[in-house]
C-alpha positions in Angstrom: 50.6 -124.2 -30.2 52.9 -126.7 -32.1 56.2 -127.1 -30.7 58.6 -130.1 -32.6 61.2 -130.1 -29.9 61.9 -132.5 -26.8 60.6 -132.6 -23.1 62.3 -134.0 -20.6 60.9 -134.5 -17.0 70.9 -146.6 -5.4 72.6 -148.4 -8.4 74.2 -151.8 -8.9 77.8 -151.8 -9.0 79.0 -149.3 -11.7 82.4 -148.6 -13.0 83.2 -145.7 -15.2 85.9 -144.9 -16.8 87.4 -141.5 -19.1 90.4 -141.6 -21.1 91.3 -138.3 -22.1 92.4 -139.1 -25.8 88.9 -139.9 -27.4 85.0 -139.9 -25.0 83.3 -141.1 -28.0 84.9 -144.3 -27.7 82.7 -145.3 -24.6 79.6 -144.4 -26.1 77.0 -147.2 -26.4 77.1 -148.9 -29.8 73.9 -148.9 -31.1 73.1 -145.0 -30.9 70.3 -143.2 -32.5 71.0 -141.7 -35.5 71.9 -137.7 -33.9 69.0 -135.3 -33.9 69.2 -131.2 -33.7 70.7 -130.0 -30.3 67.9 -127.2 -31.2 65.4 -130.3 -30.4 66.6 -130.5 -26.7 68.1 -126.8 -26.2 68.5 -123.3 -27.3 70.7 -120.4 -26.5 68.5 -118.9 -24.0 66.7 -115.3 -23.8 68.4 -112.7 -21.5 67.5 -113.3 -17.8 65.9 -110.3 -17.9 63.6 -111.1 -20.8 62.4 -114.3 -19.3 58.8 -114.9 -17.0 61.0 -117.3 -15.0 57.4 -116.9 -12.4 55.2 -118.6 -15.4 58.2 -120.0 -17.5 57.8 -120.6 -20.8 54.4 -121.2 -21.6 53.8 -118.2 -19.6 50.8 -116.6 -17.6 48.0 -117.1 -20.4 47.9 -121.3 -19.9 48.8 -121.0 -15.9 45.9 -122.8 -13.9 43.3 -120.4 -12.7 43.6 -120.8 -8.5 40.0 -119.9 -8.0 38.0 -121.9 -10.6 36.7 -125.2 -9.9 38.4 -128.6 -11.1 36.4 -131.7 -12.3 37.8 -135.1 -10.7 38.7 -137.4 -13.3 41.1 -140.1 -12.3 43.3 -140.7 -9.3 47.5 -140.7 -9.7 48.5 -144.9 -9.3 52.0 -144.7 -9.8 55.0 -143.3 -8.1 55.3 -141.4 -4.5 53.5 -138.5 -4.5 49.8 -138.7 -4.9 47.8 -137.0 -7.2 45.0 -137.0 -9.8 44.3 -135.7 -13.1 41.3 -133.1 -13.3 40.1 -130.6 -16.1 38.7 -127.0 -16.1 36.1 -124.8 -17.1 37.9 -124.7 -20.2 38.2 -128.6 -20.6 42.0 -128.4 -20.3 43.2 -131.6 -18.4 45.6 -131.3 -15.7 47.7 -134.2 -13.9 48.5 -133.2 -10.4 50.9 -134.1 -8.1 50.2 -133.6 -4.4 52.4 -133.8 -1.1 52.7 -137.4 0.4 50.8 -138.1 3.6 54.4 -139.0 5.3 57.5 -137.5 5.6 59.0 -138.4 2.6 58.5 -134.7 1.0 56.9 -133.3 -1.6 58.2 -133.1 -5.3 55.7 -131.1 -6.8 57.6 -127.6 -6.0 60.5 -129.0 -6.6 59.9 -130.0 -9.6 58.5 -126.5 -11.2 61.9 -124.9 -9.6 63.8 -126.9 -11.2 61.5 -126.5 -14.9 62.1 -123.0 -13.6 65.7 -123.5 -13.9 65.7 -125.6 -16.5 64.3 -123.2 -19.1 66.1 -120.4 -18.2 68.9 -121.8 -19.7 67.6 -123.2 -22.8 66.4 -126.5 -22.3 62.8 -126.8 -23.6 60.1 -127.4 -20.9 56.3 -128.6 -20.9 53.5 -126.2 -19.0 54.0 -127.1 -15.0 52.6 -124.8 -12.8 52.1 -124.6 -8.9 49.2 -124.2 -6.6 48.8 -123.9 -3.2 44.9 -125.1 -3.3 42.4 -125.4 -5.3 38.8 -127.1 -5.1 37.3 -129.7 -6.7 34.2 -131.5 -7.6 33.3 -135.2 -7.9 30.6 -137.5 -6.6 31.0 -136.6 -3.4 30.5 -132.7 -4.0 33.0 -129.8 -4.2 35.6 -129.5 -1.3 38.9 -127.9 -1.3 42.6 -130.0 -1.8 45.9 -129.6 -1.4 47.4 -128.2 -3.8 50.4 -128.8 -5.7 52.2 -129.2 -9.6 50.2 -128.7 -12.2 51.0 -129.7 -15.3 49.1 -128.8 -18.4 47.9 -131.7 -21.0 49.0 -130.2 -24.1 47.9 -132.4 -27.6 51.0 -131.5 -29.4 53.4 -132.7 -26.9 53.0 -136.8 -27.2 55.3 -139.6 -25.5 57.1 -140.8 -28.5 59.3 -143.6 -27.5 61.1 -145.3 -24.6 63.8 -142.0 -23.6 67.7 -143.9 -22.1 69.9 -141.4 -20.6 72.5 -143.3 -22.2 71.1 -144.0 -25.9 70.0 -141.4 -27.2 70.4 -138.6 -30.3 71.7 -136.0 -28.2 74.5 -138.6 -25.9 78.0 -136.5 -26.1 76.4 -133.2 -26.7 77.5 -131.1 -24.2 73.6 -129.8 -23.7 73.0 -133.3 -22.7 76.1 -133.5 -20.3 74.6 -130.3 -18.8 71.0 -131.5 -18.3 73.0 -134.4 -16.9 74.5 -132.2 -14.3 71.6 -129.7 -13.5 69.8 -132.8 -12.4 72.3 -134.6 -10.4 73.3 -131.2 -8.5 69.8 -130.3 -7.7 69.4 -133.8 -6.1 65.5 -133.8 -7.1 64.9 -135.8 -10.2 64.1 -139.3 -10.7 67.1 -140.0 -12.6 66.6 -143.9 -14.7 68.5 -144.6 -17.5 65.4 -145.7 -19.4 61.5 -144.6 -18.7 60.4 -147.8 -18.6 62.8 -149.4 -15.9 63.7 -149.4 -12.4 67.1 -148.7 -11.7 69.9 -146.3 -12.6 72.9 -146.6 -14.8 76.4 -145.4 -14.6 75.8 -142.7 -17.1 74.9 -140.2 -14.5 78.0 -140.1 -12.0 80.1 -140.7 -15.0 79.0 -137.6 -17.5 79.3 -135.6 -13.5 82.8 -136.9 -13.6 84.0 -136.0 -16.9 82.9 -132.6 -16.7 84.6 -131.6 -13.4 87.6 -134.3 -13.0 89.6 -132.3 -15.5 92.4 -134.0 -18.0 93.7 -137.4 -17.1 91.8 -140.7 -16.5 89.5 -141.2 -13.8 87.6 -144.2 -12.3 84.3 -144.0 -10.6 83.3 -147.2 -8.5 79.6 -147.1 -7.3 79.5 -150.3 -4.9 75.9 -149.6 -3.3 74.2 -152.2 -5.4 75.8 -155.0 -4.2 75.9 -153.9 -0.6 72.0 -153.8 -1.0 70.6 -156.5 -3.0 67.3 -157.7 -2.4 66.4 -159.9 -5.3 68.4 -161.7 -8.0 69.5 -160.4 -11.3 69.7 -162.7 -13.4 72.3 -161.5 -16.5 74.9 -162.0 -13.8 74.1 -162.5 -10.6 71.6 -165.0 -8.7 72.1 -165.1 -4.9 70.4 -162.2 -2.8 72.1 -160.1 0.0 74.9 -158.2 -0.5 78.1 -160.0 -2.1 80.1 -156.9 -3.1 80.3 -158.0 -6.6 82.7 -156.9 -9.1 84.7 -155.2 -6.3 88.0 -157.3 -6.0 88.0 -157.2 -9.9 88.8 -153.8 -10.5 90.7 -153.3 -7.2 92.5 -155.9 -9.0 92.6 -154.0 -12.5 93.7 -150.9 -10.7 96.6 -152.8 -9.3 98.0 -154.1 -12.4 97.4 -150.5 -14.4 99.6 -148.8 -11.7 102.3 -151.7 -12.0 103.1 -151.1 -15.8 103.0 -147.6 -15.3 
């Protein structure tokens, strides 16, 4: 199945601010050229019309709960364990499993939220749950925890580095959505870029300007520099917490109100 469409899956000190005369003003400067809002969502299906059990790729490319899985490779990154293990059918499958601790488990989470997601409009990849399953290496067949399954599907290829706050689809209200979806069902790993560590401001900001209503607003998200624990060097080399950036816009604040 070919499907030419999108998938998507503590900060510093961050300061956002909304005047209610022109958003596209604070944009990032160097934006991709637009795309389709068809790329990222769709007017969805009637509730009613939707497998919101299977979701969108449906029952026919679910996981089968009683075949057994071939071991391929173990998970190495992130929280959650896992591995990746294929079929009878050759399909490949990465797998998240529950953490050995108490940290939770984001493999259900994270097909609820697909779940969600879908239902209204936004395009999802094949992620499926399972309580169990068995599986075959080396050491024989045994049976594992189960958890998300997610289906490796040829067509859908990582095409470049995804930003929260550059990309074709920044300003579209679909995107402020998705933005908000995410943040309200506190369960996504929300970076402003794939290929970094931290978070952004874009993320309480597009929150704010949805629900602060007309005027301007100021978020101030100080957590970063309570919480340092290495330098950054663009701006700031000393470790520990320094409350940087704080007395300046305290300070900004104070002259805005005096010459209004």
């Amino acid at each position: 199945m070919s499907r030419g469409f999108l998938l998507l899956t503590t900060l510093p000190i961050v300061i956002g601010l909304s005047a209610a005369d022109d958003h596209a003003r604070v944009r990032a400067k160097d934006l991709p050229a637009p795309a389709p809002i068809k790329e990222l969502w769709q007017p969805p299906a009637r509730i009613s019309a939707q497998d919101l059990f299977h979701g969108p790729w449906g029952n026919a490319d679910a996981p089968d709960a009683a075949a057994t899985y071939r071991f391929q490779r173990s998970k190495r990154r992130g929280v959650n364990p896992g591995m990746t293990v294929v079929d009878q059918l050759g399909r490949e499958w990465s797998v998240k499993q529950a953490p050995h601790d108490s940290r939770g488990a984001e493999g259900p989470i994270e097909v609820v939220l697909s779940r969600v997601l879908s239902a209204v409009g936004y395009h999802q990849p094949p992620v499926y749950y399972l309580p169990g399953f068995t599986m075959a290496d080396t050491f024989g067949t045994r049976h594992e925890p189960g958890g998300r399954f997610r289906l490796k599907v040829p067509d859908l290829k990582e095409r470049t580095t995804w930003s929260w706050g550059e990309n074709p689809f920044v300003g579209m209200r679909p995107h402020q959505g998705l933005l908000v979806i995410l943040i309200m069902f506190n369960s996504a790993d929300l970076k402003n870029s794939n290929i970094r560590s931290q978070g952004v401001p874009v993320f309480a900001a597009e929150f704010l300007h949805e629900f602060a209503g007309e005027g301007p607003w100021a978020h101030i998200d100080m957590a970063g520099t309570g919480f340092f624990t290495w330098p950054r060097h663009d701006y700031l080399w000393q470790r520990g917490g320094t409350g940087y950036g704080v007395r300046l816009i305290c300070e900004l604040a104070d002259r805005l109100a005096a010459t209004t």
